[in-house]
C-alpha positions, 0 to 999 in steps of 0.5 A: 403469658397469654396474649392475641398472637398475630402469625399472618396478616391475613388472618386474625390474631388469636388468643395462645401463650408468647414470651413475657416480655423483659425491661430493657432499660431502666425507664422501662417496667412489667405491667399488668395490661388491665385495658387495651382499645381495638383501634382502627390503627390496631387493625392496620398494624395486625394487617401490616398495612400500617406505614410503620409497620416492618413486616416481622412476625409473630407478633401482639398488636396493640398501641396503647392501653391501661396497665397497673403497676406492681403498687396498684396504681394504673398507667395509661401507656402508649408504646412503640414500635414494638413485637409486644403490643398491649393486647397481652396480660402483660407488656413493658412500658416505657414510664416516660410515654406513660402517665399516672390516672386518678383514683377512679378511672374507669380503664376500660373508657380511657382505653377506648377513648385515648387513642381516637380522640387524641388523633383530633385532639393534637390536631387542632392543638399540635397541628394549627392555631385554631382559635374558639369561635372558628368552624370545623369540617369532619370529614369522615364523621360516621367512623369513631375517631370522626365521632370523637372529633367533632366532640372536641372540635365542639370542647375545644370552642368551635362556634359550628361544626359540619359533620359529613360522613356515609352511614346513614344510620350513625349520622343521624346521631351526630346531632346529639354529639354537637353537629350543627350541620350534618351532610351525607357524603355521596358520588355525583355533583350534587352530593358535592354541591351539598357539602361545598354549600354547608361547608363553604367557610369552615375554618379548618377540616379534620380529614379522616377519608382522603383520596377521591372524596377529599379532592371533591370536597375541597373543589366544592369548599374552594367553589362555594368560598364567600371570602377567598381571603379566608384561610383554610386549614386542611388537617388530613388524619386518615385515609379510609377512602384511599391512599392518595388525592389528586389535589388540583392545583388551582384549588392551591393557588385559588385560596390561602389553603394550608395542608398539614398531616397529623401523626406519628412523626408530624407530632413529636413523640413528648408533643403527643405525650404533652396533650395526653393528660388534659385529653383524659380528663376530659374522658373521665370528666364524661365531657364526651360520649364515648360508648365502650364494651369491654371483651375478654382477651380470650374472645380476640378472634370473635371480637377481631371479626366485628367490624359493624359495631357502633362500639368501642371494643376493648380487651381485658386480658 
């Protein structure tokens, strides 16, 4: 079969033949990969600069996607830790991270969208009790997993979401996604001050940047608190802007602030499995914008190198 084949991880993967892969147990099925997402969590593990990654090459990315079964009917799949990844004509899938999609399903959308908007998803619905009627921080807002995040902050009955992020150009269309506040993220105090202002009493923050940016924020947010007895909810996501954050310790013991993670591992894999179904049909319902182009297998290199896309890019072998 043909597949994107990863052989450095400083180099982007490319379209030539690899081993159809073969079920090794009996939850496990061939299918016919129909759809898969180049998600940033695709990139990391072409890279191998993903947590989980182990360093063994050669292999084919891709973390999720749509297959069809040999009776026509089509999966949406997630898969594990595995060498044979989605972007592939063919992978295995194990039925019991899988799911059966409705008539009608436009794969090429679910692909794109499942795999950035389930971060925030099992956020707010594995990683807290958040409540309608509270207000959401998007830290991160301009990237599409931060798009998709204040959409489903909006779905899921947040009363206000505040939407931060840097590029200029992707945050004036946030207002249109259901931002009631939006914020340019910036170096210096008074960029801070903005932030800590418009964001003073959120209730809980989806954190897709992390290192230097999150401990500005949360100083300003802890600042600027009108009710110190006002819990806060930090959920960190991502770690786009670095790896590590010097939290300072008073902001821990000035508020009732709780730091949680959201990921593999911090969300059981039938947690994660559990959300997914509601999460599509809310995708299929057109509930969310969602802005997907679908590109051919064989053009993975050219599509790889596209990083300045607005677009969701998705591979269709």
């Amino acid at each position: 079969m043909y597949a994107a084949v990863v052989t450095s991880f400083d180099v982007a993967p490319s379209y030539q033949e690899f081993p159809t892969p073969t079920p090794q147990g009996s939850d496990e099925v061939l299918v016919d990969v129909v759809a898969a997402g180049l998600h940033r969590r695709v990139r990391s593990q072409a890279d191998g600069s993903h947590y989980t990654s182990t360093g063994q090459l050669p292999l084919v990315p891709g973390v999720d996607g749509v297959g069809r079964m040999s009776d026509g009917t089509l999966r949406y799949f997630a898969l594990g830790d595995t060498t044979s990844g989605a972007m592939a004509e063919q992978t295995v899938i194990d039925l019991r991270k899988s799911f059966v999609l409705p008539d009608g399903t436009d794969p090429v959308l679910v692909a794109a969208a499942m795999n950035p908007a389930m971060s925030s998803w099992v956020a707010l619905r594995r990683r807290t009790t958040f409540e309608a009627g509270q207000t959401v921080l998007v830290l991160g807002a301009t990237g599409s997993s931060g798009q998709m995040a204040l959409q489903i902050a909006k779905r899921l009955g947040a009363a206000r979401v505040v939407a931060a992020g840097r590029n200029p150009g992707r945050l004036a269309d946030l207002t249109e996604l259901g931002a009631d506040t939006i914020v340019r993220l910036g170096d210096g105090p008074d960029a801070a001050a903005e932030l800590g202002q418009a964001a003073a009493d959120v209730d809980v923050v989806i954190d897709y940047l992390w290192g230097p940016v999150t401990v500005d924020a949360m100083i300003a947010i802890a600042t600027n608190r009108s009710d110190e007895r006002q819990q806060l909810t930090w959920i960190e996501i991502g770690s786009v802007a670095g790896p590590t954050a010097a939290i300072p310790s008073a902001a821990l013991r000035a508020l009732p602030l709780q730091i949680v993670g959201s990921g593999q591992g911090s969300v059981s894999t039938a947690g994660i499995l559990a959300e997914l179904p509601a999460l599509a049909d809310e995708i299929t319902s057109g509930a969310l914008r969602i802005d997907a182009r679908a590109v051919p297998l064989a053009d993975v290199t050219s599509a790889w190198k596209d990083t300045d896309s607005a677009e969701r890019i998705v591979l269709t072998p």
